[in-house]
TORMINU-107615 format. One record per residue: y, x, z of N, C-alpha, C in turn. Coordinates in steps of 0.1 Angstrom, whole numbers. Last residue first. Layout:
site n_y Y n_x X n_z Z ca_y Y ca_x X ca_z Z c_y Y c_x X c_z Z
...
END
This chain:
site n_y 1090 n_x 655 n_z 2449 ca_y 1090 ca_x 644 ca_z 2447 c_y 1083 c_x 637 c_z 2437
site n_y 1072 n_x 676 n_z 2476 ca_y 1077 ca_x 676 ca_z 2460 c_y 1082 c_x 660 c_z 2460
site n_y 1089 n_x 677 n_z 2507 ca_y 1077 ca_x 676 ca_z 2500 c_y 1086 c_x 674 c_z 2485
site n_y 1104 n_x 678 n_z 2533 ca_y 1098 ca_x 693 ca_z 2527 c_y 1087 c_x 695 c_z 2514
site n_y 1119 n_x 658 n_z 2536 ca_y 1110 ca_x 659 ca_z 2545 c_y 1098 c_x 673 c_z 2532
site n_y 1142 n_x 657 n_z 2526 ca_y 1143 ca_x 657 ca_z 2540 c_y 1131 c_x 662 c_z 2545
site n_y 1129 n_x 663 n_z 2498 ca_y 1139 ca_x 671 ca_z 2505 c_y 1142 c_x 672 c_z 2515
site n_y 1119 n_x 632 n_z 2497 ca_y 1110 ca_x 646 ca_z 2495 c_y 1120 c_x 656 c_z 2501
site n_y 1147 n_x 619 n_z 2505 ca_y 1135 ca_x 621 ca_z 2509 c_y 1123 c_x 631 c_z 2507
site n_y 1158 n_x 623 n_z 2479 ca_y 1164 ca_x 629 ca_z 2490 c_y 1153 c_x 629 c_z 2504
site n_y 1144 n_x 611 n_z 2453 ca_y 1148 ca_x 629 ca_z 2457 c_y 1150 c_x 629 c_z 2468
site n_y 1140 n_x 586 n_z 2469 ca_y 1128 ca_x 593 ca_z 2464 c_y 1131 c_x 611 c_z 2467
site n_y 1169 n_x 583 n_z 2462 ca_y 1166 ca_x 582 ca_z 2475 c_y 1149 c_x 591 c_z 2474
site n_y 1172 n_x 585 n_z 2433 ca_y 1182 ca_x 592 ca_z 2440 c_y 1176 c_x 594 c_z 2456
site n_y 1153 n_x 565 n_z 2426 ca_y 1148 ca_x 578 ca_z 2426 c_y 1161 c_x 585 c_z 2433
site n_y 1167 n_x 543 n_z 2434 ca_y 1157 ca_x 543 ca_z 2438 c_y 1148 c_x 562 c_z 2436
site n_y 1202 n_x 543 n_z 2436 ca_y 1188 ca_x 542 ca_z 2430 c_y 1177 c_x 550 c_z 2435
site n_y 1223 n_x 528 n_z 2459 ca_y 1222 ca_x 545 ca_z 2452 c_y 1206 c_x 536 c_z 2447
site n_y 1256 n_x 513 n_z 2466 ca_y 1245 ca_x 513 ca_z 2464 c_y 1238 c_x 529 c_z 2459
site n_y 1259 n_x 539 n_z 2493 ca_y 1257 ca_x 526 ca_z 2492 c_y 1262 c_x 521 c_z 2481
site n_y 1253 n_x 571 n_z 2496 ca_y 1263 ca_x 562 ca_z 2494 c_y 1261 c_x 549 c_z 2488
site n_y 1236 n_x 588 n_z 2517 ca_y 1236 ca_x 581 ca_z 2509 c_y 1244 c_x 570 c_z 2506
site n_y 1236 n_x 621 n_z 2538 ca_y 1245 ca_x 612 ca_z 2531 c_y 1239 c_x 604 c_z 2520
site n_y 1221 n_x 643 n_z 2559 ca_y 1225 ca_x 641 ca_z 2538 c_y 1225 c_x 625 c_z 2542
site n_y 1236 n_x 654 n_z 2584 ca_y 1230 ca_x 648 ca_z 2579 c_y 1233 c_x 646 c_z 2566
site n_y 1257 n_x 669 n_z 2599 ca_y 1243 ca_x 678 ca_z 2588 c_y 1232 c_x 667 c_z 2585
site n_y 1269 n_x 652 n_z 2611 ca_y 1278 ca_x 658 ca_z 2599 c_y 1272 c_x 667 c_z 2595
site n_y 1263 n_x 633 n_z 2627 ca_y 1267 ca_x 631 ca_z 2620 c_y 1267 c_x 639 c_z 2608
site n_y 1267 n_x 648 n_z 2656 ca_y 1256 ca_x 646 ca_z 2647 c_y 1251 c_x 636 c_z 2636
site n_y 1292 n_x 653 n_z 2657 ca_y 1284 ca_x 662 ca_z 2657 c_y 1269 c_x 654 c_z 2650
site n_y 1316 n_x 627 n_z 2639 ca_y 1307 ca_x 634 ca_z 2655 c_y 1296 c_x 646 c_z 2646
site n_y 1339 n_x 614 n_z 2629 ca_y 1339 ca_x 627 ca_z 2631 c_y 1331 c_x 628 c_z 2644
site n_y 1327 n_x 590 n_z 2607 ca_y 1333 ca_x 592 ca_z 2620 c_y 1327 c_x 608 c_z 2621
site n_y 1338 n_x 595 n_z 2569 ca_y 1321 ca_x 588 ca_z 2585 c_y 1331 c_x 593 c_z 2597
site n_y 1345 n_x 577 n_z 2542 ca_y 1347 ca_x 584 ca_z 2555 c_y 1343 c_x 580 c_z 2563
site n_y 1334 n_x 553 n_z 2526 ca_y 1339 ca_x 571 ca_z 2522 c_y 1342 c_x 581 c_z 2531
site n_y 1307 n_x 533 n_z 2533 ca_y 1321 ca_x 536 ca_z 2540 c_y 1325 c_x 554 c_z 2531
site n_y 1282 n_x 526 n_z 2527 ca_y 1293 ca_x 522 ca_z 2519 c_y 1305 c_x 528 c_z 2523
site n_y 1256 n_x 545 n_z 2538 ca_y 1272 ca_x 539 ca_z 2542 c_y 1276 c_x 537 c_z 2523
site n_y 1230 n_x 558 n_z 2557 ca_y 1232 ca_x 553 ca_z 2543 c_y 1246 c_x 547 c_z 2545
site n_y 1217 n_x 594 n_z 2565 ca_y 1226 ca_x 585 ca_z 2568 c_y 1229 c_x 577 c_z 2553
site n_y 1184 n_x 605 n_z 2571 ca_y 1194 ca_x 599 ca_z 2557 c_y 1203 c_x 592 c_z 2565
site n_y 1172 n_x 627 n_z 2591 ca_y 1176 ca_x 612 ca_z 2590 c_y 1185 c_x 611 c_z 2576
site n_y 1145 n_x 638 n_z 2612 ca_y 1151 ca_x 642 ca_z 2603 c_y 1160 c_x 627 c_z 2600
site n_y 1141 n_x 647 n_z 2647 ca_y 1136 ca_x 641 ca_z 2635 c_y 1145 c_x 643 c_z 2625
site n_y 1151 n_x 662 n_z 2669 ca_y 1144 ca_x 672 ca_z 2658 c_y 1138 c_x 661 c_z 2645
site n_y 1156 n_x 645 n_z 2690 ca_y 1142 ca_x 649 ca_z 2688 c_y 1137 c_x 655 c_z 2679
site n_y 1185 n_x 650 n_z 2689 ca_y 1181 ca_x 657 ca_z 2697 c_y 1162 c_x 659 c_z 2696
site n_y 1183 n_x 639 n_z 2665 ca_y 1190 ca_x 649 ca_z 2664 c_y 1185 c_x 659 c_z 2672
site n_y 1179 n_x 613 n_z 2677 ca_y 1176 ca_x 618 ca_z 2660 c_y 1176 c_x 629 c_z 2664
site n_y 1200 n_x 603 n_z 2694 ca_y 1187 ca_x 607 ca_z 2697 c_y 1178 c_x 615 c_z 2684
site n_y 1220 n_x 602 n_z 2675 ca_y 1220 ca_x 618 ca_z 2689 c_y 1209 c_x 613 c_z 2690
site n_y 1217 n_x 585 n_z 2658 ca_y 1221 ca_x 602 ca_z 2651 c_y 1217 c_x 611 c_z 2663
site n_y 1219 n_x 563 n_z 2678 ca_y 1205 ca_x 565 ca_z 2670 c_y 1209 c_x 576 c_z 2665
site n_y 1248 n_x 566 n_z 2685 ca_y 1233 ca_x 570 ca_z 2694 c_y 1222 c_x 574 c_z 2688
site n_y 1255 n_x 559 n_z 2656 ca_y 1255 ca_x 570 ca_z 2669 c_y 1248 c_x 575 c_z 2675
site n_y 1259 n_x 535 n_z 2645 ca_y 1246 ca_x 538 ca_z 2645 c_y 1244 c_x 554 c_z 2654
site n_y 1287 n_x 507 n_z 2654 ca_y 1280 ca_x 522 ca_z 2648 c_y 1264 c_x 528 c_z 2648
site n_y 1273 n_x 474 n_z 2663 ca_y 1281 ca_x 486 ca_z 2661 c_y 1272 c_x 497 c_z 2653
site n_y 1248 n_x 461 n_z 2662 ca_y 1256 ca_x 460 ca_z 2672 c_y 1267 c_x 474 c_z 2677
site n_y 1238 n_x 461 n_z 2635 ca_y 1249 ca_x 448 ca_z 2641 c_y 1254 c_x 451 c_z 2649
site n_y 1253 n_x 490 n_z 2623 ca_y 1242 ca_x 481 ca_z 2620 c_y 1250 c_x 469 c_z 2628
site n_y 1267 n_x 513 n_z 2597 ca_y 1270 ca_x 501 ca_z 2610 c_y 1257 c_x 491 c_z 2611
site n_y 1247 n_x 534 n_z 2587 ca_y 1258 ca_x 538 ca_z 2601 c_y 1264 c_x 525 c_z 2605
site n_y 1215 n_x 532 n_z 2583 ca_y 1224 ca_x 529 ca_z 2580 c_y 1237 c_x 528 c_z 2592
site n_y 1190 n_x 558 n_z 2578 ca_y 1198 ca_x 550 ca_z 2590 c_y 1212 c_x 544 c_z 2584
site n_y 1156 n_x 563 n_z 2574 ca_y 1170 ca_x 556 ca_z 2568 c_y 1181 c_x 550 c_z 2578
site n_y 1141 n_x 592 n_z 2594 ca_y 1146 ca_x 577 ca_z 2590 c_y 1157 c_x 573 c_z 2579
site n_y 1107 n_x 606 n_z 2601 ca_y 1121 ca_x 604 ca_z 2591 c_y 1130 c_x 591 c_z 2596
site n_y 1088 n_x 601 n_z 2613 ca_y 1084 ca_x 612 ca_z 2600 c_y 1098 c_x 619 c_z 2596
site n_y 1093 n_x 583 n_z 2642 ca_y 1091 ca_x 584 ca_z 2630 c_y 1086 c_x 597 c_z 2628
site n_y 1078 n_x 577 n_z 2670 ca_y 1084 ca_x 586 ca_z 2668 c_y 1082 c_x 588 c_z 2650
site n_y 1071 n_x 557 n_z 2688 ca_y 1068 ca_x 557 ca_z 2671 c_y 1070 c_x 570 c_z 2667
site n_y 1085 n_x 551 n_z 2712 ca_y 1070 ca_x 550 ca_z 2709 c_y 1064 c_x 555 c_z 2695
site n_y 1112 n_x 557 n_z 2704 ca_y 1105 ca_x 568 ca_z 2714 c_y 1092 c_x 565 c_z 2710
site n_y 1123 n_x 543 n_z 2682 ca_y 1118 ca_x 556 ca_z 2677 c_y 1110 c_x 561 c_z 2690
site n_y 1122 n_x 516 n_z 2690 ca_y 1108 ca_x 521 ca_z 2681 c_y 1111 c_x 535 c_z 2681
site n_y 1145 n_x 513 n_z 2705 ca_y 1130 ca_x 510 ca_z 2711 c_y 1120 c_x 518 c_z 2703
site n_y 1160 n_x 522 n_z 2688 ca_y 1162 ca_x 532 ca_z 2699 c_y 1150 c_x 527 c_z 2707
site n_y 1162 n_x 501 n_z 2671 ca_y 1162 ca_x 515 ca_z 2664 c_y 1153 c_x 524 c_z 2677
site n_y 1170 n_x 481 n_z 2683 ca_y 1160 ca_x 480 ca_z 2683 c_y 1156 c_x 491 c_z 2676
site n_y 1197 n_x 487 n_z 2692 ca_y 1189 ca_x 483 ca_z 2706 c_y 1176 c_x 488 c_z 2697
site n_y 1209 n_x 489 n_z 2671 ca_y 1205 ca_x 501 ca_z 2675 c_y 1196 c_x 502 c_z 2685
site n_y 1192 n_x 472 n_z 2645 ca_y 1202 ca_x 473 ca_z 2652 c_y 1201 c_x 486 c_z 2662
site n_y 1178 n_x 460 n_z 2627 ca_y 1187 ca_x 459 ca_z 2617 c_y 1200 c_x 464 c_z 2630
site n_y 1142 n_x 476 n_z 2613 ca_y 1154 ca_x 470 ca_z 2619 c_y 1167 c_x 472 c_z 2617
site n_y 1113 n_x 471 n_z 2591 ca_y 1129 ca_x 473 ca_z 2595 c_y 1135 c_x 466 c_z 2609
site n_y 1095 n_x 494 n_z 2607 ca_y 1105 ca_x 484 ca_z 2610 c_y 1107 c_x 478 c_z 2594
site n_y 1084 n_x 517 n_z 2589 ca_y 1084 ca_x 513 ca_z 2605 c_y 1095 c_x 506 c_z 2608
site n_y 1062 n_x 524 n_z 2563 ca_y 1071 ca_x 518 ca_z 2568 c_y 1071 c_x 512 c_z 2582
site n_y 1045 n_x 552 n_z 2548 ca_y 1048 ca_x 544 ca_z 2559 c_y 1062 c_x 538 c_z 2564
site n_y 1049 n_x 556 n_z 2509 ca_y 1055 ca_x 562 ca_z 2526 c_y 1048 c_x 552 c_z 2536
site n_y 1044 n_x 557 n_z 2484 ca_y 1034 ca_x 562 ca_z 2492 c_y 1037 c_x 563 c_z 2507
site n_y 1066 n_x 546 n_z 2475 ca_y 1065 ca_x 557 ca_z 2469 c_y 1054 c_x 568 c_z 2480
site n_y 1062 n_x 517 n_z 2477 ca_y 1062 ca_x 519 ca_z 2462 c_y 1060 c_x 536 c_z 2462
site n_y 1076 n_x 516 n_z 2503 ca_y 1058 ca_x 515 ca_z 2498 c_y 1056 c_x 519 c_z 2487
site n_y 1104 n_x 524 n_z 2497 ca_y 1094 ca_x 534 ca_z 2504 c_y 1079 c_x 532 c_z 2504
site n_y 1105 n_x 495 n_z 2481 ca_y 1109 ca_x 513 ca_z 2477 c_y 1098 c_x 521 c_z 2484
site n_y 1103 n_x 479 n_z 2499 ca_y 1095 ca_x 481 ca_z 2490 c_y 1094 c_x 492 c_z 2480
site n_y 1120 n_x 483 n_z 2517 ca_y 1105 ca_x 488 ca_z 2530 c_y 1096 c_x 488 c_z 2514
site n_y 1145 n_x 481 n_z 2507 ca_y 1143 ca_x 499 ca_z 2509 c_y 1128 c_x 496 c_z 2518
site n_y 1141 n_x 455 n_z 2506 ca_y 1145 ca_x 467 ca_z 2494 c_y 1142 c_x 479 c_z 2491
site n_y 1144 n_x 451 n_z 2525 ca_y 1137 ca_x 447 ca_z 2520 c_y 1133 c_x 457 c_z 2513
site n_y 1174 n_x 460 n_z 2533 ca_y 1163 ca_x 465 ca_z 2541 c_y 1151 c_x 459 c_z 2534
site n_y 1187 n_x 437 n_z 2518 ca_y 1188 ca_x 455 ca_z 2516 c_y 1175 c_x 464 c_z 2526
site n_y 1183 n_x 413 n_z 2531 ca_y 1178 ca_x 418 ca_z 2516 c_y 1177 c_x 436 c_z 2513
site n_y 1196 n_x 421 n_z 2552 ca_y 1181 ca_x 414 ca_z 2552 c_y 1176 c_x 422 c_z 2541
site n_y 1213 n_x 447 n_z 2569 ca_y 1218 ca_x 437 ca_z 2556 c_y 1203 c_x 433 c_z 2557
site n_y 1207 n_x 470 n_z 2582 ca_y 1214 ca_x 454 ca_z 2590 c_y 1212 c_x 441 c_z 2582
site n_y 1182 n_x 490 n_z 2592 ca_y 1194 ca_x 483 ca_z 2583 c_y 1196 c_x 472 c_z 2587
site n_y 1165 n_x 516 n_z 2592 ca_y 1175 ca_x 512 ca_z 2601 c_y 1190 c_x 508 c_z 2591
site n_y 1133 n_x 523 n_z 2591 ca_y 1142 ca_x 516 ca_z 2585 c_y 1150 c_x 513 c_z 2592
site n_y 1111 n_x 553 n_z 2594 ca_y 1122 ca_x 542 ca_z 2603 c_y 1131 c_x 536 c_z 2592
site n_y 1085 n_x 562 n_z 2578 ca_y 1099 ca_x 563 ca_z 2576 c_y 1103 c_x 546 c_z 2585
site n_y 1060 n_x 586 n_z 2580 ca_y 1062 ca_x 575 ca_z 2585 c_y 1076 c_x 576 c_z 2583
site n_y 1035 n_x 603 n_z 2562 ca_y 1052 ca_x 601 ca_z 2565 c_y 1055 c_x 589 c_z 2566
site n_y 1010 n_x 600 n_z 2545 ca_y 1011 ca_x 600 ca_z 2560 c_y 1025 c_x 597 c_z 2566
site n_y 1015 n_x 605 n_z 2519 ca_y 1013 ca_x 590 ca_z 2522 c_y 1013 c_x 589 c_z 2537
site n_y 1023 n_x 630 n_z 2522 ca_y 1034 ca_x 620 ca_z 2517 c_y 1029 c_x 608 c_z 2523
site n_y 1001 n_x 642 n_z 2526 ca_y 1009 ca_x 643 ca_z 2532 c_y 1022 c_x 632 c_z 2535
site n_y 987 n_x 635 n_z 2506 ca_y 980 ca_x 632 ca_z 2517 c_y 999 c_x 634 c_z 2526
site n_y 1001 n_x 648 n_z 2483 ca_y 998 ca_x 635 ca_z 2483 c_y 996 c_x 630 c_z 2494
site n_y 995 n_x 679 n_z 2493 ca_y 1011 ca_x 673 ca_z 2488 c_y 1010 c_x 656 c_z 2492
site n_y 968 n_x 678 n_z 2487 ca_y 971 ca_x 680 ca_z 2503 c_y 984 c_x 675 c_z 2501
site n_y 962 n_x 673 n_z 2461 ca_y 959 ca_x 666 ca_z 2472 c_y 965 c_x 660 c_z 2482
site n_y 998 n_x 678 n_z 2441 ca_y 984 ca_x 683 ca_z 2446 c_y 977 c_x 673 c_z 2458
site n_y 1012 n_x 667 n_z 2415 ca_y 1012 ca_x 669 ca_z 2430 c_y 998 c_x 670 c_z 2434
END
């Protein structure tokens, strides 16, 4: 990976949007582990929907139930600001919305390079 490739990567800020403690842990020492900026975690949409205006991620991990329901909103504001998003679910079947359904999908549990790939991919970089 080249400089500018590197520089890049380490600048990408990634929203954590999880419910579970431990699992959000998990995924703030992952994304350190692979040069990223970590913004949150949080585990809900109130508090998704506070950090993305001020913050405006790179990216995010969104997990589709958080505590205070579905994760929706957070897809339509996503969507509408052109950010990019990993939807994460244990669930086999997602609810039929628009913004929703050109998001890449991570099926709960997944490995650590599985997510690494999907990330460089979301966000236009080598992995």
């Amino acid at each position: 990976m080249s400089a500018a490739e590197e520089a890049k990567r380490d600048g990408a800020r990634i929203l954590v949007a999880e419910d579970e403690f431990i699992v959000a842990l998990d995924l703030e020492t992952m994304l350190r582990g692979f040069g990223y900026q970590v913004l949150g975690p949080v585990s809900s949409t109130v508090e998704a929907l506070e950090l993305i205006g001020p913050e405006r991620p790179d990216a995010v991990l969104l997990d589709l139930s958080l505590l205070d329901g579905l994760s929706v909103p957070v897809a339509e504001v996503l969507t509408a600001m052109g950010v990019p998003f990993i939807l994460m679910t244990g669930y086999d079947h997602l609810p039929d919305h628009p913004a929703l359904k050109a998001a890449p999908r991570l099926s709960k549990p997944f490995e650590a390079k599985v997510l690494r790939t999907e990330l460089s991919r979301l966000l236009g970089s080598p992995a």
